[in-house]
Structure formats: C-alpha cells, structure tokens
C-alpha positions in Angstrom: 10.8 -9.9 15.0 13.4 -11.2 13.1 15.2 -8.7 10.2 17.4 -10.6 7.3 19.2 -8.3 5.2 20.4 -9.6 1.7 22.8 -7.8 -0.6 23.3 -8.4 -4.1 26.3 -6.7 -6.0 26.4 -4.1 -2.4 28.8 -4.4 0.3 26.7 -4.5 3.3 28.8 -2.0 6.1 27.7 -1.6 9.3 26.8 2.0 8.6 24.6 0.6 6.0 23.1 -2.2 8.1 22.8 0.3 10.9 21.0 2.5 9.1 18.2 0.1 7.6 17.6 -1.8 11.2 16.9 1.3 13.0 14.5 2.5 9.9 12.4 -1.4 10.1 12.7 -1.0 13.6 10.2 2.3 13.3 7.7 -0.1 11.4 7.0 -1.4 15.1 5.2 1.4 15.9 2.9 1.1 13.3 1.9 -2.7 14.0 3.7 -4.9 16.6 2.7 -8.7 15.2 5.5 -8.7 12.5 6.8 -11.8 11.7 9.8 -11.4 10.3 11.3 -8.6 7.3 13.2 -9.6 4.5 15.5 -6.6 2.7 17.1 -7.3 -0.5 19.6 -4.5 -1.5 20.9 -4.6 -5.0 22.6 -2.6 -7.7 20.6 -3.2 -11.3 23.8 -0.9 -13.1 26.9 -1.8 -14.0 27.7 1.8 -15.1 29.1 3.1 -11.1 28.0 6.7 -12.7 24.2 5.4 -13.6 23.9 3.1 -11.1 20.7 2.0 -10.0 20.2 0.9 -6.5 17.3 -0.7 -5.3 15.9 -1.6 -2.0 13.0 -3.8 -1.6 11.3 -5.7 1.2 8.7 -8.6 2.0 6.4 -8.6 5.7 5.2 -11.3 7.5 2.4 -10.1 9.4 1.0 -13.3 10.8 -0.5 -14.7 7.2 -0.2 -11.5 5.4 2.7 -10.2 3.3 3.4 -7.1 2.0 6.1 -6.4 -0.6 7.4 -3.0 -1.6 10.1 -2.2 -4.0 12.3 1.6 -4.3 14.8 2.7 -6.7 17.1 5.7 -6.4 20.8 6.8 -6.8 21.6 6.2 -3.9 20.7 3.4 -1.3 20.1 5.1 2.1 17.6 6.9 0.2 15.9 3.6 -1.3 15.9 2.9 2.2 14.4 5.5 3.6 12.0 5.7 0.6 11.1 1.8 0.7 10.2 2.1 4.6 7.8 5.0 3.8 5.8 2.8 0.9 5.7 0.0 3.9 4.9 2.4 6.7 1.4 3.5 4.3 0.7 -0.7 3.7 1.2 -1.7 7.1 -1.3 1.3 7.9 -4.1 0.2 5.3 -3.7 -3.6 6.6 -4.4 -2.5 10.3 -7.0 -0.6 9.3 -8.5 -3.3 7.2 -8.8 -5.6 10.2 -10.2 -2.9 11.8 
C-alpha cells in the first residue's frame, strides 16, 4: 500500500505525518486490497484565529475509489474524523461484494 500525503498552506511535521500514517494504517484491518491512499491537508482560512483545516482522502481499492472529505479547527482531529467517514465506506464496499 502506498500512502502520499499532500499539504497545501500546512507544514507537514513528522508528528503530523506520524500521526495520519499510523491512523490509514488501521484502514488495513478493515480491507487489505488497498491500492494506494491519497491525503490532501489544507487550511481554507487565512484568518490563523478561524482557520479552517481540512483533511480529505481518495482509495484505490482495486477499481473502486472512495473519497471522503473533514473539516474542523484543528487537523489531527480532521484526521481522526476523515479516517472514521473511510473506515464506514470501506465497510459498505466489502460488504457490497459480499
């Protein structure tokens, strides 16, 4: 499985890149013939006390993608938020070629 992570207006540290590897890596437990995962991390706000910061991801899962999108304050919590919404999709897909 190949993870790309892609910042936009972030500066990626390894605490930050740490921290979303070992959350996709918990997305192998749920289905083990992903491709490859995409993260884009990016901050919509140029106001540092509104910021928005947004996470979002696109799955390969041999043919099928699946997209997801989260927006909070703060982005470990997009993270941990955008792997939850991917978690529930990569559930319905396995159950869907069940």
């Amino acid at each position: 499985m190949n993870i790309i992570i892609k910042a936009h207006h972030v500066e990626v540290t390894e605490a930050l890149k740490k921290h979303a590897k070992e959350k996709i890596e918990k997305l192998l437990h749920f289905y083990d013939h992903i491709q490859y995962i995409t993260v884009n991390m990016n901050i919509e706000s140029s106001d540092p006390h509104n910021s928005r910061q947004v996470a979002s991801a696109i799955i390969d899962l041999k043919g099928t993608v699946i997209t997801a999108k989260e927006t909070t304050a703060d982005m470990y919590s997009s993270i941990d938020l955008l792997i939850d919404k991917l978690a529930i999709q990569i559930k319905k897909h396995k159950e869907k070629i069940k």
